[in-house]
C-alpha positions as CSV (number, residue, x, y, z in Angstrom):
1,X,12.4,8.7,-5.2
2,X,13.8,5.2,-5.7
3,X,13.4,2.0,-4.0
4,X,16.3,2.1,-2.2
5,X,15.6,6.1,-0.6
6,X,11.9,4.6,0.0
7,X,13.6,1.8,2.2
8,X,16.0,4.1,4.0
9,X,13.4,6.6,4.5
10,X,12.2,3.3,6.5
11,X,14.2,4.7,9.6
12,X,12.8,7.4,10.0
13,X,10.0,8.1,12.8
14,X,6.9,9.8,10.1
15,X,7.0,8.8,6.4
16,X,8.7,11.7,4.0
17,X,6.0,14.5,3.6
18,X,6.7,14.2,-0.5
19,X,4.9,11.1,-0.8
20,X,1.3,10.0,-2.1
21,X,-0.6,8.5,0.2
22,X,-0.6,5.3,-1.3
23,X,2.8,5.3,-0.9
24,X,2.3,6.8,2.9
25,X,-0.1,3.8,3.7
26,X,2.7,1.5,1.9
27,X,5.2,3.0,4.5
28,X,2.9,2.6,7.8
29,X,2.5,-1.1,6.6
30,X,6.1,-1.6,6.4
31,X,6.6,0.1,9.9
32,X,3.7,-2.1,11.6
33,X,1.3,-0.2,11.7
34,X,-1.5,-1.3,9.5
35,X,-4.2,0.6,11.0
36,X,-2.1,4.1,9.6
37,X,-1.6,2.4,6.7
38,X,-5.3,1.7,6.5
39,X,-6.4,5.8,7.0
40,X,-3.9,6.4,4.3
41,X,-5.5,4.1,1.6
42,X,-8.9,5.3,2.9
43,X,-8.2,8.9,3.0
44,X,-8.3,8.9,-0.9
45,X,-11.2,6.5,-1.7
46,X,-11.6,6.5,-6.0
47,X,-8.0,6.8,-6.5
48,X,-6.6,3.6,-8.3
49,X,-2.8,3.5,-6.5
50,X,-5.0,3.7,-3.0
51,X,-7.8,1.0,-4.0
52,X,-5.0,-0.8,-4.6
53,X,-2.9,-0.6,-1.5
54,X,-6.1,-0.7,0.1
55,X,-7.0,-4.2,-1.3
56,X,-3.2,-5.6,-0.3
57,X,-4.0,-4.3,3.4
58,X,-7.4,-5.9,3.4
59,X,-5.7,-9.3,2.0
60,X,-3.1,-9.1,4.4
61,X,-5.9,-8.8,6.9
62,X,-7.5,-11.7,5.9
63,X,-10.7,-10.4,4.8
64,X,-10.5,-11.8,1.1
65,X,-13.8,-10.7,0.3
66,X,-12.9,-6.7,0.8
67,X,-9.7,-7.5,-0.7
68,X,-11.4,-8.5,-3.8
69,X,-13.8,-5.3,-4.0
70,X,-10.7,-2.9,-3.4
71,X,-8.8,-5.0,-6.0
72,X,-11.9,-4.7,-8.3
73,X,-12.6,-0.8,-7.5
74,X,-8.8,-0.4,-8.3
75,X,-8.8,-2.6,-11.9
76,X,-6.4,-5.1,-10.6
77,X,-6.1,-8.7,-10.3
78,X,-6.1,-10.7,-6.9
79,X,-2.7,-11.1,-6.4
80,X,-1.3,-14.5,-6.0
81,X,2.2,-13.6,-4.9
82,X,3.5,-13.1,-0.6
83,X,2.3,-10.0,1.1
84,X,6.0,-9.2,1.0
85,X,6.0,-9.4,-2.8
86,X,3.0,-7.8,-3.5
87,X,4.2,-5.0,-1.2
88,X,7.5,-5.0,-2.8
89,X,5.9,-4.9,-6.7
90,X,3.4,-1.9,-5.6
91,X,6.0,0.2,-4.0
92,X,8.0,-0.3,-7.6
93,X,4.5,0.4,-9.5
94,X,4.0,3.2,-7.9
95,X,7.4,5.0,-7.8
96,X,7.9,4.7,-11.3
């Protein structure tokens, strides 16, 4: 999947069945709905792509100091960028 089909796929009412559940919780985010996008990044604790999409929804929460232990758990730095372009640049890390 590309960018553009994970966008389009935007429209729809339930996130494509194909994707990873990082990607999944990426998806719920985008729709609204952080607290799905929050059982998607948790349902797969240990897993680097989720501790990182977990950390972004914990930072975009506001709670800096779970952000930093997700980011940590998934060997990442604290982003610096928007939520929008740390959303953006993990949706592109993770479809490549």
């Amino acid at each position: 999947m590309k960018f553009p089909e994970f966008e389009r796929s935007l429209e729809a009412a339930a996130p494509p069945a194909t994707l990873h559940l990082a990607l999944q919780a990426l998806w719920w985010d985008a729709k609204g709905d952080w607290n799905k996008a929050h059982e998607c990044a948790q349902a797969d604790e240990g897993n680097s792509s989720c501790d990182w999409v977990h950390a972004y929804l914990h930072r975009k929460e506001g709670d800096a100091s779970n952000a930093g232990y997700w980011y940590r758990q998934a060997g990442k730095p604290v982003a610096k960028v928007s939520l929008a372009d740390e959303w953006h640049a993990i949706v592109q890390a993770l479809i490549a």
